[in-house]
C-alpha positions in Angstrom: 78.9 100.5 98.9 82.1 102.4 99.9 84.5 101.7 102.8 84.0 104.4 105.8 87.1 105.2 107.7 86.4 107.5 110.3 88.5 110.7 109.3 89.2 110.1 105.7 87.7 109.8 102.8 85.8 106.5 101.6 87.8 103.9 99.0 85.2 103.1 96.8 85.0 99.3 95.6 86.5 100.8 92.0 89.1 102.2 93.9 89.6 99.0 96.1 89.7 97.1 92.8 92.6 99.2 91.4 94.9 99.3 94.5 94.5 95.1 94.5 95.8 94.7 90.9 98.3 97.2 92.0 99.4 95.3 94.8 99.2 92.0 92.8 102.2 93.7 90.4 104.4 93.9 93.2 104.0 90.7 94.4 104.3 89.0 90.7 107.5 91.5 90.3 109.1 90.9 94.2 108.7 86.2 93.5 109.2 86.6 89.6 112.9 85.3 90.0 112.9 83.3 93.1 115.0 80.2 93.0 114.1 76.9 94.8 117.0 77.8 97.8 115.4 80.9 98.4 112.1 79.3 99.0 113.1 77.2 101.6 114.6 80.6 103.7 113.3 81.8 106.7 110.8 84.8 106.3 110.2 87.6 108.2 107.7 85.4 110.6 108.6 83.2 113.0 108.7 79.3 111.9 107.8 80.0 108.6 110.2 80.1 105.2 108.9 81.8 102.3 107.4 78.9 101.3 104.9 78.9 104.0 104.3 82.4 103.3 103.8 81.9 99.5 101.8 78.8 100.4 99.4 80.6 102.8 98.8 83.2 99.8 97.8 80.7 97.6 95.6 79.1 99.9 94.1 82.3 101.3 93.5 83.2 97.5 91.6 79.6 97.4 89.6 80.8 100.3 89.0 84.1 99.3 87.8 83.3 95.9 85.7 80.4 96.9 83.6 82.9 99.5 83.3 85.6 96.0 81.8 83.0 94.2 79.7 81.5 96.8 78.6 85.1 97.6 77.4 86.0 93.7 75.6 82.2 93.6 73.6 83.6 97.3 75.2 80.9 99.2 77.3 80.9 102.5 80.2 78.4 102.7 83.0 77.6 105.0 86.1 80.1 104.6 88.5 77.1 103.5 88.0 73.7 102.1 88.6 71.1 105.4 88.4 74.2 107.4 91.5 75.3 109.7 93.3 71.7 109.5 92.5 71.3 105.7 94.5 75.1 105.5 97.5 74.0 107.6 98.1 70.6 105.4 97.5 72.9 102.3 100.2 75.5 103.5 102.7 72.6 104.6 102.5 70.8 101.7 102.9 73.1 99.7 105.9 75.2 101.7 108.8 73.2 100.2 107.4 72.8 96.5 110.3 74.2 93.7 110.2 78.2 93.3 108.5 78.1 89.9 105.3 75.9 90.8 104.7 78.0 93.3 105.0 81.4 91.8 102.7 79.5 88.7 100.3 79.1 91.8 100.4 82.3 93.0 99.8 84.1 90.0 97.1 81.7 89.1 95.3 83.0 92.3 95.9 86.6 91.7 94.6 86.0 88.5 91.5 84.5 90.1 90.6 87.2 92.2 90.9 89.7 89.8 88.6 87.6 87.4 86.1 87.7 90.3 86.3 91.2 91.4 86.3 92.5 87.6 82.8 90.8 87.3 81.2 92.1 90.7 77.8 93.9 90.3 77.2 96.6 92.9 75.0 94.8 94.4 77.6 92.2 95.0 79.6 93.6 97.0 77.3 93.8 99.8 76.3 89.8 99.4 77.3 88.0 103.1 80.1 85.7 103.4 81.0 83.4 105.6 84.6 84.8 106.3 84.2 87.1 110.1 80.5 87.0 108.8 81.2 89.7 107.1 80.4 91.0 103.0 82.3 90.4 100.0 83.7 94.1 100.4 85.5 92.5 103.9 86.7 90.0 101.8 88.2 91.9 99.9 89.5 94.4 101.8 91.1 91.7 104.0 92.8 89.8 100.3 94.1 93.7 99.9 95.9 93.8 103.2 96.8 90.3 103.7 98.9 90.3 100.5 100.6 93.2 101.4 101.4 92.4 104.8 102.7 89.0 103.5 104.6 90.7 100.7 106.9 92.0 103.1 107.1 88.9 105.2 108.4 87.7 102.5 111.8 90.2 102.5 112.4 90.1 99.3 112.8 94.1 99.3 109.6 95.4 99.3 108.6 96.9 103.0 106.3 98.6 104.5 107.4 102.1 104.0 106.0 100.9 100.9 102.8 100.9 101.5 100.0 103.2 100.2 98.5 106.1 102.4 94.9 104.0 101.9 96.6 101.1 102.9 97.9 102.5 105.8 94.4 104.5 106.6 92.4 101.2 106.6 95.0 99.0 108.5 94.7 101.2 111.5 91.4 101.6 111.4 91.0 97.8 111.2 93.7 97.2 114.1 92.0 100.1 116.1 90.7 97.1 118.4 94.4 96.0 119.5 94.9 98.9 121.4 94.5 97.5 125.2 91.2 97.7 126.9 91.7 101.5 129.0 94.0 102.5 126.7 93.6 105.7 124.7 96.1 106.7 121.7 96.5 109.5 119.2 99.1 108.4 116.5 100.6 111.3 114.8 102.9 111.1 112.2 105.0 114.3 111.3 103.0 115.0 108.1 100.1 116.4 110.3 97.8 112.9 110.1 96.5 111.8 113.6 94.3 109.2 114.4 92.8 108.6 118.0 92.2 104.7 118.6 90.8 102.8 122.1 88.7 103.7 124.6 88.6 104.7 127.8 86.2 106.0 131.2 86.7 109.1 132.6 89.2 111.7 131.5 92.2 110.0 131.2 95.1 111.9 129.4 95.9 109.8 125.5 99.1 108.1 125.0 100.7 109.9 122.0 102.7 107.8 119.9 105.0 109.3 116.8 105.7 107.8 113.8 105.8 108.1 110.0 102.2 106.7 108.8 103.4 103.8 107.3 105.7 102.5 110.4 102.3 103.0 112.7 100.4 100.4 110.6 103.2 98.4 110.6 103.4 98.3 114.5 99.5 97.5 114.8 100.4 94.9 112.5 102.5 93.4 114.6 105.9 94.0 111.9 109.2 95.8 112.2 108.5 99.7 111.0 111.0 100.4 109.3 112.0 104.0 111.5 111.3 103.7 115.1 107.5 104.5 116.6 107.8 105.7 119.5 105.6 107.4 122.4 106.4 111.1 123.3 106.3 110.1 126.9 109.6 108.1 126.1 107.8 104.8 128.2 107.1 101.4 126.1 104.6 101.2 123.5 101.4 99.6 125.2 101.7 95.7 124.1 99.1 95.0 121.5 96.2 92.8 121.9 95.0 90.0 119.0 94.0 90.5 116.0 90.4 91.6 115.8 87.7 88.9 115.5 84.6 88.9 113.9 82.0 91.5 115.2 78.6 90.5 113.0 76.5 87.5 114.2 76.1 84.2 111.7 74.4 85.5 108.6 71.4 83.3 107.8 71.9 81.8 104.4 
């Protein structure tokens, strides 16, 4: 099964497989010599310290494994252990544990999901999960851009100028859906790539917002780009919606 972006070529699950381990060396390099006072710093999102972030990862890992696993056995279960509250307590207690345990975590999780993914038939990839009722490719996908969001929360020097062009490609895509209800955009970004997200009735005239590729994912991300985005009309950029919710019914187990 590949990964259709409208516009671009299709990330095959090989492909998919590679850019995760990539991702997973940046994220071992960027925590490899945190110390326990850095933990306990404010990240880039509000509330949290990197603790929290490095906690969630670990937990999300948890989760994202445990649906994998389900998946291959042909079983649905619930995205994580004690649902939502059992994920909060996870991520709290975990927050302000010393810099080493939780870097051992993290890798231990990275380590996980590569395990998991490096033993996917091709078949497996299109088994349901539970997670947005969606397949293990979604899951997968969302592991992919959830650690590299969170890596630069994290702002420990990686950012998200960093970010691969596929990276970028399949976070706007995904974040299309933010783009306010009669809203039309076209997102250019100076090396010719343009992407046209929302909808709207009639002919109304698209918003055209500029910025580098990697800045534009960032701003439907809801980060900082790192060099403005701005829209050639010189008004405010349209305020975002949520993050996209599931769109497939239950699957039946």
């Amino acid at each position: 099964m590949n990964v259709v972006d409208p516009g671009h070529r299709a990330i095959t699950p090989g492909e998919l497989v590679t850019a995760i381990r990539r991702t997973h060396e940046r994220l071992g390099g960027a925590v490899e010599s945190l110390t326990d006072a850095q933990v306990l710093e404010p990240s880039r999102l509000p509330g949290w310290s990197r603790g929290h972030v490095l906690a969630h990862l670990v937990t999300l890992g948890a989760a994202a494994a445990r649906q994998i696993s389900a998946a291959r056995r042909g079983e649905l279960v619930d995205f994580y252990d004690g649902g939502r509250a059992g994920r909060d307590a996870a991520i709290e207690a975990g927050a302000t544990a010393p810099a080493a345990e939780q870097v051992r975590a993290l890798r231990q999780a990275t380590e996980r999901i590569e395990e998991l993914l490096a033993g996917l038939a091709p078949v497996d990839w299109d088994r349901p999960v539970r997670f947005r009722n969606e397949v293990v490719l979604s899951m997968t996908l969302a592991w992919w851009r959830e650690t590299e969001i969170h890596l630069t929360d994290l702002d420990l020097g990686p950012d998200s100028d960093s970010w691969p062009a596929e990276l970028c490609d399949h976070l706007t895509d995904f974040l299309g859906s933010r783009v306010p209800a009669g809203t039309a955009l076209v997102l250019v970004a100076p090396d010719g790539w343009t992407r046209e997200l929302g909808r709207t009735r009639g002919a109304a005239v698209p918003r055209v917002v500029r910025g580098a590729r990697s800045d534009l994912a960032a701003w439907l991300a809801g980060r900082e780009p790192v060099r403005p985005v701005l829209d050639s009309a010189g008004g405010p950029l349209p305020e975002l919606g949520p993050w996209p919710e599931a769109t497939r019914p239950e699957p039946v187990p």
